[in-house]
FIKE-663436 format. One record per residue: residue number from 1; x negated, y negated, z negated of N, C-alpha, C in turn. Coordinates in nm, 2 decimals. Atoms other than C-alpha are relative to their C-alpha. Example, Ala and Ser with C-alpha at 12.3 -4.5 7.8 and 13.67 -1.06 7.14 Angstrom:
<recs>
REC     n     n_c1     n_c2     n_c3    ca_c1    ca_c2    ca_c3     c_c1     c_c2     c_c3
REC     1    -0.09     0.12     0.00    -1.23     0.45    -0.78    -0.09    -0.12     0.00
REC     2     0.09     0.11     0.00    -1.37     0.11    -0.71     0.08    -0.11    -0.08
</recs>
This chain:
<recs>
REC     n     n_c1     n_c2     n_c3    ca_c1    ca_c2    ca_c3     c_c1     c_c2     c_c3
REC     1     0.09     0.06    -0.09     1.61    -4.22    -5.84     0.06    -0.13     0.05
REC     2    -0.07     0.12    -0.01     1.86    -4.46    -5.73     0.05    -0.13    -0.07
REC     3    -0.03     0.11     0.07     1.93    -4.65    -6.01    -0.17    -0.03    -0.06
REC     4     0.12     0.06     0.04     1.53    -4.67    -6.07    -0.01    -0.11     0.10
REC     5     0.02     0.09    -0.11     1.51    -4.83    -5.76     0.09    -0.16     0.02
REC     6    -0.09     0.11     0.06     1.81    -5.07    -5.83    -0.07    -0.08    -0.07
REC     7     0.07     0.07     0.08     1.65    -5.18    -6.14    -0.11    -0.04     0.02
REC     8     0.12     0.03    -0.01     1.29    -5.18    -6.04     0.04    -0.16     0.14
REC     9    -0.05     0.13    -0.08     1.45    -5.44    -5.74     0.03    -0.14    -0.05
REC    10    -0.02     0.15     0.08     1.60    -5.66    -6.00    -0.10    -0.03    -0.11
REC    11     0.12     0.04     0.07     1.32    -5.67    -6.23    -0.05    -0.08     0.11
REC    12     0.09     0.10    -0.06     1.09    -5.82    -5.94     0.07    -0.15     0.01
REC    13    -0.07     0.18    -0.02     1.36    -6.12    -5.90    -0.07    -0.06    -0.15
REC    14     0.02     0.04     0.16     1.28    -6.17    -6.28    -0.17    -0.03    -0.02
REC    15     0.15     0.00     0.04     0.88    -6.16    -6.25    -0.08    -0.10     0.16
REC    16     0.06     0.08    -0.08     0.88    -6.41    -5.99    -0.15    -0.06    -0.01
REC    17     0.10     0.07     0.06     0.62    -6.62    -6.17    -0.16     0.10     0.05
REC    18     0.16    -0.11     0.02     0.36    -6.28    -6.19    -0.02     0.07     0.17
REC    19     0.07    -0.07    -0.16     0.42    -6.19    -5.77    -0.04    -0.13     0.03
REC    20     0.07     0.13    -0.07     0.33    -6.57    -5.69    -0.13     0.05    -0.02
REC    21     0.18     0.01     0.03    -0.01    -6.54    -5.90    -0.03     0.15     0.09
REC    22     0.10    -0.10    -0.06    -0.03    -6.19    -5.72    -0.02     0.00     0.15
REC    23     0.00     0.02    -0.16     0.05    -6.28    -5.39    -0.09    -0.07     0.14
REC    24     0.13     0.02    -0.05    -0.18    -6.29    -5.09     0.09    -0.11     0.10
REC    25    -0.06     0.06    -0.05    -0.15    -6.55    -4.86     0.08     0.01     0.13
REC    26    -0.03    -0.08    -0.14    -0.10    -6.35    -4.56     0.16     0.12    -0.01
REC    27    -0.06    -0.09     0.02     0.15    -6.08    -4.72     0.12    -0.10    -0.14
REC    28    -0.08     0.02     0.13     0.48    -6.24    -4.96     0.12     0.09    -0.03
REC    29    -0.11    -0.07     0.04     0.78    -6.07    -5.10     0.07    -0.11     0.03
REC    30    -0.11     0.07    -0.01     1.08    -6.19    -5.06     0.05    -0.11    -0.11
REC    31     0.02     0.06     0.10     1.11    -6.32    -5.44    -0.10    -0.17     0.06
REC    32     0.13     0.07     0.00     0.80    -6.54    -5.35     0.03    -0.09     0.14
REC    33    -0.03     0.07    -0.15     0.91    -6.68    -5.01     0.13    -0.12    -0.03
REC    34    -0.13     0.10     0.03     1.27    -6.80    -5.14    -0.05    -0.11    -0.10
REC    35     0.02     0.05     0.06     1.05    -6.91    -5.38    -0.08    -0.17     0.03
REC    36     0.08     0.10    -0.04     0.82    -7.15    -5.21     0.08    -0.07     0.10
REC    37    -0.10     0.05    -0.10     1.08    -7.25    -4.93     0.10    -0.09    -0.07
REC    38    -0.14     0.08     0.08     1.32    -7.38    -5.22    -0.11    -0.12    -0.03
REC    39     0.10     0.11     0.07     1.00    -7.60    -5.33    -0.06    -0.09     0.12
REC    40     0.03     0.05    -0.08     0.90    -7.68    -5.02     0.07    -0.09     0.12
REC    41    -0.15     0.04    -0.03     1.22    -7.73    -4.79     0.08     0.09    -0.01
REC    42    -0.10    -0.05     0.04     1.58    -7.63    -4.80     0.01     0.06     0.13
REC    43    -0.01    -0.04    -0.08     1.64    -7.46    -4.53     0.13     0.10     0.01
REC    44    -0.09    -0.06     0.03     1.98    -7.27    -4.45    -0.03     0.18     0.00
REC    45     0.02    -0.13     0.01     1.79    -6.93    -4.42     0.03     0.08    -0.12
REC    46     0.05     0.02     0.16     1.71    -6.95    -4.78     0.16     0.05    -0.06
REC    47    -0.10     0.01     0.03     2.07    -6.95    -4.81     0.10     0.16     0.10
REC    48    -0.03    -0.12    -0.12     2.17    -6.64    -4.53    -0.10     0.09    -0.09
REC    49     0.09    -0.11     0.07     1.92    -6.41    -4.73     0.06    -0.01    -0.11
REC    50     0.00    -0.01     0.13     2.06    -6.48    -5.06     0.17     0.05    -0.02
REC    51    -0.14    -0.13    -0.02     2.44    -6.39    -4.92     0.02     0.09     0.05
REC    52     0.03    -0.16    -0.02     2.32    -6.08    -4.75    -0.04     0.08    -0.15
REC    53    -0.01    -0.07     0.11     2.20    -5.98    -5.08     0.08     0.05    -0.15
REC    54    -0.08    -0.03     0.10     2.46    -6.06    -5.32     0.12     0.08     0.09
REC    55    -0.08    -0.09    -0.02     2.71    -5.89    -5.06    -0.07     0.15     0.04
REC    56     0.05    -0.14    -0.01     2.48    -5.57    -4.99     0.00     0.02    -0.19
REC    57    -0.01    -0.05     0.17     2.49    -5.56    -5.42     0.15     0.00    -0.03
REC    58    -0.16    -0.07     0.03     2.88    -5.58    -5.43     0.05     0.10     0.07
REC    59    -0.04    -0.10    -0.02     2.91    -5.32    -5.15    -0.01     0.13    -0.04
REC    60     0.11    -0.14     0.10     2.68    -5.08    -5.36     0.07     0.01    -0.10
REC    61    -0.05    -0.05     0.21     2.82    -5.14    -5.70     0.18     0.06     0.08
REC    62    -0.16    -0.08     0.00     3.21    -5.06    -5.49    -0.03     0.15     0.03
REC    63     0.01    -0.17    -0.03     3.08    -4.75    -5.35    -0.03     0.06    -0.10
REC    64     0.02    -0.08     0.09     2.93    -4.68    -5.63     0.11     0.06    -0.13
REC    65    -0.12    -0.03     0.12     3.25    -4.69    -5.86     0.14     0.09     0.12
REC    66    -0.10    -0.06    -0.05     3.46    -4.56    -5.55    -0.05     0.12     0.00
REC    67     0.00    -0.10    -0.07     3.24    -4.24    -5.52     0.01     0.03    -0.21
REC    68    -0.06    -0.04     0.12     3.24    -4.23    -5.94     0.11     0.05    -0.04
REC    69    -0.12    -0.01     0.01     3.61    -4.23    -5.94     0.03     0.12     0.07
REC    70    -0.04    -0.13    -0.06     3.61    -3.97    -5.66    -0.03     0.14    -0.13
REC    71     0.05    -0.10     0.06     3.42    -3.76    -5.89     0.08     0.06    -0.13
REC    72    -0.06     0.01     0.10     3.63    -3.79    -6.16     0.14     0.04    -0.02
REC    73    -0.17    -0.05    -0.05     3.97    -3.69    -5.99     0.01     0.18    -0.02
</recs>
């Protein structure tokens, strides 16, 4: 369940293109926000959301190989 949820996460970065066309004007995802803020201005948020995510995905993938390894001992 967890690694669907992983993957179903990074697929949406990849199908940016298909949440714009689906996206209401009132409700965006996240994909869709970085997306039109990078087109529109730069702003340093843009940049604060994008290193919370790549460090919440390195603390995941360590836990994930530290509790593998546990398992394995």
């Amino acid at each position: 369940m967890f690694s669907a949820a992983i993957f179903s996460f990074l697929i949406s970065w990849d199908e940016v293109v298909l949440a714009i066309f689906m996206a209401s004007p009132s409700l965006q995802t996240l994909p869709v926000k970085v997306w039109t803020t990078l087109r529109q201005d730069l702003t340093p948020v843009i940049a604060a959301a994008s290193t919370l995510l790549v460090a919440l995905t390195v603390l995941l993938m360590i836990a994930a190989a530290l509790i593998r390894k546990g398992k394995t001992q």
